[in-house]
C-alpha positions in Angstrom: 91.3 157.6 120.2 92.0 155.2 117.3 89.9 156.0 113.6 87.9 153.0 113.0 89.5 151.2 109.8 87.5 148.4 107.9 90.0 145.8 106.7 90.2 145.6 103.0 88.4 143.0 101.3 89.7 140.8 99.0 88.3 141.8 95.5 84.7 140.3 94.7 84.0 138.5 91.8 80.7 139.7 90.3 78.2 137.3 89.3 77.7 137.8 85.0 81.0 138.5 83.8 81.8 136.9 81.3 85.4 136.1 80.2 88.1 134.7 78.2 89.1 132.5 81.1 85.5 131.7 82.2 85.0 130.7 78.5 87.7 128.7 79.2 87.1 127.0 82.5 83.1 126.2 81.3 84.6 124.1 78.2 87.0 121.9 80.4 84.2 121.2 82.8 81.3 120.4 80.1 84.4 118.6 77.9 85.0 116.4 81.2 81.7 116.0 81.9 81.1 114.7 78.5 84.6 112.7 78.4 84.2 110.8 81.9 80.1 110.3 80.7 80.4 108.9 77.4 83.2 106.6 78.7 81.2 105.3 81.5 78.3 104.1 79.1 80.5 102.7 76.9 82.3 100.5 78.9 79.2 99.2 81.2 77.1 98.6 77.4 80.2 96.1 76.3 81.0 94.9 79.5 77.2 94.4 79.9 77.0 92.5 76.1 80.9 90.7 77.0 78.5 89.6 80.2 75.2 88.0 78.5 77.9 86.3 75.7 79.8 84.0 78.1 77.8 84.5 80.9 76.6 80.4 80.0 79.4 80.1 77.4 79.8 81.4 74.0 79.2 77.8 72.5 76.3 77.0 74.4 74.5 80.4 73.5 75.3 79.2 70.1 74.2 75.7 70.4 70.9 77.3 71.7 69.6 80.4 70.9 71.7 81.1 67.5 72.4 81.8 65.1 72.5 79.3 62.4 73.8 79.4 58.8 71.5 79.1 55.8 70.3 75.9 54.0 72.8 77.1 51.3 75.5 77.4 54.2 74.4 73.7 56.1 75.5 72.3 52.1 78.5 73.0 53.0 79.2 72.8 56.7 77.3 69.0 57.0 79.3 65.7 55.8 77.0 63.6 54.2 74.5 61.7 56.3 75.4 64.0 59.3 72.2 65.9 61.4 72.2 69.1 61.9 72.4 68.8 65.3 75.7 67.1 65.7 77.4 70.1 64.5 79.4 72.2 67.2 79.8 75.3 66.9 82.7 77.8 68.6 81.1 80.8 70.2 83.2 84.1 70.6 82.5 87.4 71.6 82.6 90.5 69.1 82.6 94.1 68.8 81.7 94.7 65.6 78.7 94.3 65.2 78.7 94.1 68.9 77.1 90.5 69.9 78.2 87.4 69.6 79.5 85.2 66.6 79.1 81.4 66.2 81.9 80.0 63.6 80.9 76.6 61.7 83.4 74.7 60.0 83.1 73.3 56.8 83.2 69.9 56.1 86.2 69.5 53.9 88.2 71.3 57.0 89.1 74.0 54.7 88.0 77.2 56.9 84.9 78.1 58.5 81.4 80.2 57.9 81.1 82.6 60.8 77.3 84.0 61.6 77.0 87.0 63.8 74.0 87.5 66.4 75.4 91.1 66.8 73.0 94.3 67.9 73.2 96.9 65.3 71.1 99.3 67.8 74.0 99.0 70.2 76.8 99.1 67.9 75.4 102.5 66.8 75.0 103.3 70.3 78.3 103.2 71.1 79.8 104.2 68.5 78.0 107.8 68.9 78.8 108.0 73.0 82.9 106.9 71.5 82.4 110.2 69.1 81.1 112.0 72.2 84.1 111.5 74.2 86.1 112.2 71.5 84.5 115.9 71.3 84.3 116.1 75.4 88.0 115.5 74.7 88.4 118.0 72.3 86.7 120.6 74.2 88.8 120.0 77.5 91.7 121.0 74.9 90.6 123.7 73.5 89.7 124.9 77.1 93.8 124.7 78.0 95.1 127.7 77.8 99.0 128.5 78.3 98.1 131.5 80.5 96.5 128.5 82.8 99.9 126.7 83.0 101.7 126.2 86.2 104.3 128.9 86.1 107.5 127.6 87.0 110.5 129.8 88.5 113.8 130.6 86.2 115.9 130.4 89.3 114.9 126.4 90.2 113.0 125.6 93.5 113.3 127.3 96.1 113.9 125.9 99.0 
């Protein structure tokens, strides 16, 4: 009659050990996590602004909701006898402050006085979640470890 034999089992991992290479493994996944996040909301909150901007046309926004130079700055951007109104502005998107930026040129044609309509709130906003992927980043490198490298063979592939 044959013994009865369990098979061995593979070695369990128990639950609460805590490790170098767990350390390790917990800062590349909260790193990504942070990385992929932070990058996400950054590009829908510009693409979202980029949207509203030229959704109707940069220089129509302009023309209609603003913004407008100063009396000081209409001295200078009006030939005399001209309205207000018959001045045109060009419309452009911007990222810093993100918004939008209406450029009115002067009336001797020697440059132009650019107003910005930019969100200071969002700006800041992404400028914070850019500094957070920067450290999700950072904490998938320091989570690389050269014990975690693919080892390769000194003989080539084998085949």
């Amino acid at each position: 009659m044959r013994s009865y034999r369990p098979t061995p089992r593979p070695r369990q991992i128990r639950s609460g050990i805590i490790t170098p290479r767990t350390i390790r493994l917990g800062l590349r996944r909260l790193g990504a996590t942070v990385l992929i996040g932070c990058g996400l909301l950054v590009i829908v909150i510009i693409g979202e602004t980029y949207i509203a901007t030229v959704f109707t046309g940069a220089q129509h926004t302009c023309i209609v909701d603003g913004p407008s130079p100063t009396g000081v700055q209409w001295e200078r951007i009006l030939r005399p006898g001209e309205a207000m109104e018959a001045v045109v502005p060009a419309g452009s998107f911007i990222l810093f402050p993100l918004g939008r930026a209406c450029d009115y040129r002067l009336a001797d044609g020697s440059g132009a006085i650019r107003v910005t309509a930019g969100d200071w709130g969002q700006t800041r906003l992404v400028a914070m979640l850019v500094g957070g992927a920067i450290a999700g980043g950072i904490l998938v490198a320091l989570g690389r470890s050269p014990a975690d490298a693919p080892r390769r063979n000194p003989r080539g592939p084998t085949e």
